[in-house]
N, C-alpha and C positions, 0 to 999 in steps of 0.2 A: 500493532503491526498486522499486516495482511494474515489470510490462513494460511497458505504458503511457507511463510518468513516463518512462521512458526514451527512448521515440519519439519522442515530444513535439517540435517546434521543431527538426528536421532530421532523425530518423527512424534515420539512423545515426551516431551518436557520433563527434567524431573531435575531437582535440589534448586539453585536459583534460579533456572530458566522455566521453571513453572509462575512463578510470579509475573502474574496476570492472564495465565493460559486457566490453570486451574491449580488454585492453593493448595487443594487437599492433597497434592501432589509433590508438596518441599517437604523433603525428609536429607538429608544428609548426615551420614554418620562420623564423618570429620569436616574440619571447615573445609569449607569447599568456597573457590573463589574463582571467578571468570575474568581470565585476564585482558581479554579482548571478545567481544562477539560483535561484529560487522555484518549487516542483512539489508540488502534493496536486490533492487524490483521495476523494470520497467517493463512497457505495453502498449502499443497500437493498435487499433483495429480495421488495420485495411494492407499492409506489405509485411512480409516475413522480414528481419533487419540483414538480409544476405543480397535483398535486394533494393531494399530502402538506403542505404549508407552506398551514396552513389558520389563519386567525386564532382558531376555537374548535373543539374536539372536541365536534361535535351527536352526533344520532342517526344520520344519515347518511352521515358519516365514521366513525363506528364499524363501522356494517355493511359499508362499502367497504374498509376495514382488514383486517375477520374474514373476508372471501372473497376478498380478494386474496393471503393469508398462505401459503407453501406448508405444507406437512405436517410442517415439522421448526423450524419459527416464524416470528420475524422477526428479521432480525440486517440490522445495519447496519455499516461497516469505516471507516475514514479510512486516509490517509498523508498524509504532508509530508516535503518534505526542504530545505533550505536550502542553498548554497555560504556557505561563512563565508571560504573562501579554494582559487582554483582555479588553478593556473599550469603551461604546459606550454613549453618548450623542446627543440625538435629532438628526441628520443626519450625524453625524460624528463615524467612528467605530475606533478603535485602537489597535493591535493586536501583539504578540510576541511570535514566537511559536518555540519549538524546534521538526524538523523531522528527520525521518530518513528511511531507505527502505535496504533492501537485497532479491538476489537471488540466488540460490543454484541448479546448472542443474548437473546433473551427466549421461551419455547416458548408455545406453542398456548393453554394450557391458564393459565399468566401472564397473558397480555395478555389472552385473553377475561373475564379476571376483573378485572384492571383496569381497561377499557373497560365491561363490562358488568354488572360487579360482581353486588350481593345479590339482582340481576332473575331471576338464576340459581338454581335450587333444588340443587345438585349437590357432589360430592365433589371435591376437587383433590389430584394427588401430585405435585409437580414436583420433579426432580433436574437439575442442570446437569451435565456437563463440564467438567472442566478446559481450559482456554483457549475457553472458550464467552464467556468476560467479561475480555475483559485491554488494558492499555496499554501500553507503553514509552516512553523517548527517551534518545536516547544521541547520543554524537560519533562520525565516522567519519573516521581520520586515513587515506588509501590514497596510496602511491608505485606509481607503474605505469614498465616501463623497456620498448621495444619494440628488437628486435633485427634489423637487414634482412639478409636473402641473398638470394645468386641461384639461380634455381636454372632453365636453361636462358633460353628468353626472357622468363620469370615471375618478379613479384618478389615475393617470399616475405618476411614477419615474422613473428615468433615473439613472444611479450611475456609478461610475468610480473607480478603486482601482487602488493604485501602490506599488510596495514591491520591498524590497533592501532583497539579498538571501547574507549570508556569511557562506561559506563551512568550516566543520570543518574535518570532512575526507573523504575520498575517497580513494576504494581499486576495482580494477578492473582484472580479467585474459583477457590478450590480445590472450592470446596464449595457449593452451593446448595439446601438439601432444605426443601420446605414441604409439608406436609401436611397438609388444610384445608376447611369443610364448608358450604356456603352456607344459609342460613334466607331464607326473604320480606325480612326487615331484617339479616341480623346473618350474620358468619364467623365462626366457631370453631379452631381449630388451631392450630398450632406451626411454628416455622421454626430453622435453624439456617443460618449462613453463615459461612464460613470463607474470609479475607483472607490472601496473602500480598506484603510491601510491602516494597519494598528501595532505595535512594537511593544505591547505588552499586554498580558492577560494572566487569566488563575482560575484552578476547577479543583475540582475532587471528583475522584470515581470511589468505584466499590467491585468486588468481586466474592462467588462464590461457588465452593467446589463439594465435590464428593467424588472417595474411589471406595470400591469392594474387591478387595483380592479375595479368591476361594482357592479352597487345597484341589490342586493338580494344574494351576499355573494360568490359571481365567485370572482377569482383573476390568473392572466396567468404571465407569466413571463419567461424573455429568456436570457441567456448569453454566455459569451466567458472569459475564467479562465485561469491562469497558461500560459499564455503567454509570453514564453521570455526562457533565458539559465543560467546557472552556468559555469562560465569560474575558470579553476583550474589550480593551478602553485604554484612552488614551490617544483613539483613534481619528484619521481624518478623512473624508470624504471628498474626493477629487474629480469635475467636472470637465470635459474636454466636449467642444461643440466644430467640428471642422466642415465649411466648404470647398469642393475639386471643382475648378473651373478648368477646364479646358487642357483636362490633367492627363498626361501620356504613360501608361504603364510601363511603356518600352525606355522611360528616362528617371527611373524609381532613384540614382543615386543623385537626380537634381528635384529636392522638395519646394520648386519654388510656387507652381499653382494650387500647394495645399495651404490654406487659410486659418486659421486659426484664430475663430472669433468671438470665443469665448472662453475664458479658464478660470474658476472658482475653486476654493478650498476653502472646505467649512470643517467644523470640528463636529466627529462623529458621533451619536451613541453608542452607547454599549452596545456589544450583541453579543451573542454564543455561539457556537460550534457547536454541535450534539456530535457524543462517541458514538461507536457505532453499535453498543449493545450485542453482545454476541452469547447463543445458546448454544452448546456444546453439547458434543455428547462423544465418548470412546467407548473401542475393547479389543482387548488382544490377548493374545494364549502366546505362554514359553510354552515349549517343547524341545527337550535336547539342545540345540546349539540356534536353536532357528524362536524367531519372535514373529510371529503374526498379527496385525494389527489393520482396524478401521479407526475413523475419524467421519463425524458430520457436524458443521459447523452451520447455523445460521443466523447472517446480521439481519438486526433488525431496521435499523438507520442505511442512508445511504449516508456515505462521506464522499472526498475530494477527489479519493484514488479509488472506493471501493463503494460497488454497486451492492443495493439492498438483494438479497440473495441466498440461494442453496450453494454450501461445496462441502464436496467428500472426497475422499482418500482412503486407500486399500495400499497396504504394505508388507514389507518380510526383509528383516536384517538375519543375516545370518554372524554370528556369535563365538565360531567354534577356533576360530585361529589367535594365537597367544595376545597380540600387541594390535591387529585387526579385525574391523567389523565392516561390513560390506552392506549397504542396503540399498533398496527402489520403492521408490513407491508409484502410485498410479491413482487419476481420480479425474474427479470436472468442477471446475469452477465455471462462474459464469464469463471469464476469458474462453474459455476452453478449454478440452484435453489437456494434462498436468502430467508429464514426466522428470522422476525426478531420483536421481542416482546421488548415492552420499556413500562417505568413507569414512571411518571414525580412526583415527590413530589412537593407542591406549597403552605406552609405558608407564610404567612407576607412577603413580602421585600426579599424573598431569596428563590431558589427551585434547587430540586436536580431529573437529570435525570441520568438513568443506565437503559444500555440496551446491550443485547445480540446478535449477529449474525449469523445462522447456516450458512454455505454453501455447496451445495451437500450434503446434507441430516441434521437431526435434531440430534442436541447436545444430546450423545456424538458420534450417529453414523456419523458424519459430517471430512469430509474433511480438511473445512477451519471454523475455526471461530472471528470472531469480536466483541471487547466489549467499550465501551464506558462508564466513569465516569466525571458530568459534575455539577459544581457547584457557582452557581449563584446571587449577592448578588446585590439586585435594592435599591436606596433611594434619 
């Protein structure tokens, strides 16, 4: 899951919700079990969603669209992740999660034509990228085992995790090519797209961690995440070739001048997914009632929802009230600016964290936002 998704509702991970962040980090002193944890994540990059979730597309919100857009279009991402089943005991963590990711790029030259369509007298050539348009969702089965030493007055753990990934779909545009000519009324040109669709696959990753706590309440720790691929098969590859003769944008709910003159379906190769590899690194000080803490994360891979990249985070929950914990944190991803306010409930044997995300400014005038429900039952 995102960096984000991970902060969320305690900021650093610890008994089963370390499985996959950093192992050396599952310690639980009774069983501990996660009865629910729910985490997504959406994001655009061109309207805040205060003014994006508009009941019609006028004229007004179109030109607010076309100049907010940066130079390379407008793409929008999601994530989700689900616990289907999370248990930790004493140095062992155990974890069963359902993910899932999308992204949605549409270029410059697209959407001015969809939004503005035949008002346009002009030529269009648009080409996609591969992973410019893609989904996934798969299971993610991960075992994390942490190991303690000593090592002078410091207490050192060392941790390992391994996960078995089983793909349940996968939909990708390989291909995107329109080439296309605007009149006063009417488009002209051609289009080709090319689908690759797959309804099963299977991977392994690996993880590994280190923490050092020192006497007067320091703790550092470092890792390496999501290492390894999803190989997919079973898959099919879907060709779509379309001619617009004399095609009127203003009459989009009658498809009769789109042509469709060509449709093939062939059975695909395998392919892979690469994770996104992620190197980790924390530290944070108690003191009295108050938790101080950083985070810097870097992927190495680019994925569907998430850009190859830096992101950090700077925090402080305060600790000091019976059944409440209250924390914020702050940082930059490469969305942007990251605010993020969380609340932990903590009676008896069981606690309940819910936490909010802005990104690129503050809910609702934000961008992208992330929420997280997470709920927790020790005995």
């Amino acid at each position: 899951m995102m960096f984000i998704l991970w902060l969320l509702g305690g900021f650093i991970p610890e008994g089963p919700q370390a499985v996959g962040w950093n192992p050396a980090l599952i310690y639980a002193e009774r069983w501990t079990i996660n009865l629910l944890t729910l985490e997504a994540e959406v994001f655009n990059n061109c309207l805040p969603y205060n003014e994006l979730m508009v009941d019609r597309i006028d004229e007004p919100f179109r030109q607010k669209l076309l100049q907010s857009m940066p130079s390379d279009g407008f793409m929008a991402t999601g994530e989700f992740s689900g616990h289907i089943l999370c248990i930790a005991y004493r140095n062992v963590g155990f974890a069963v999660k359902l993910k899932g990711s999308g992204r949605l790029h549409l270029a410059n030259e697209l959407l001015a034509l969809l939004l503005i369509g035949n008002e346009l007298n002009r030529t269009y050539e648009v080409h996609s990228e591969p992973m410019d348009n893609q989904a996934s969702l798969y299971y993610d089965i991960g075992i994390g085992v942490s190991i303690p030493l000593e090592l002078g007055n410091n207490q050192l753990k060392v941790g390992i995790g391994f996960h078995i990934y089983r793909g349940l779909y996968y939909m990708g545009v390989e291909r995107f090519d329109f080439i296309g000519k605007t009149t006063e009324n009417c488009i002209y040109g051609s289009s080709d797209v090319s689908v690759r669709i797959s309804e099963s696959g299977s991977g392994y990753g690996m993880d590994f961690g280190i923490t050092v706590k020192q006497p007067g309440g320091w703790e550092y720790g470092a890792a390496i995440t999501e290492i390894g691929n999803l190989l997919w098969y079973r898959g099919e590859q879907r060709e779509w070739t379309y001619e617009l003769d004399s095609f009127a944008l203003d009459m989009l709910d009658s498809l009769e001048e789109i042509w469709l003159t060509e449709y093939e379906v062939t059975e695909a190769e395998k392919f892979t997914t690469t994770l996104p590899t992620i190197y980790r690194v924390y530290a944070k000080y108690d003191v009295g009632d108050w938790e101080l803490g950083t985070v810097l994360d870097y992927q190495l891979y680019k994925t569907a929802a998430r850009q190859k990249s830096v992101e950090w985070i700077a925090f402080t929950i305060y600790e000091g009230w019976r059944w409440i914990d209250l924390g914020i944190g702050m940082g930059y991803t490469h969305k942007g600016i990251v605010f993020i306010p969380t609340i932990k409930v903590k009676p008896p044997h069981f606690h309940c964290n819910i936490s909010l995300c802005s990104m690129d400014g503050i809910y609702p005038w934000a961008k992208g936002v992330a929420t997280k429900l997470e709920l927790t039952l020790t005995f």
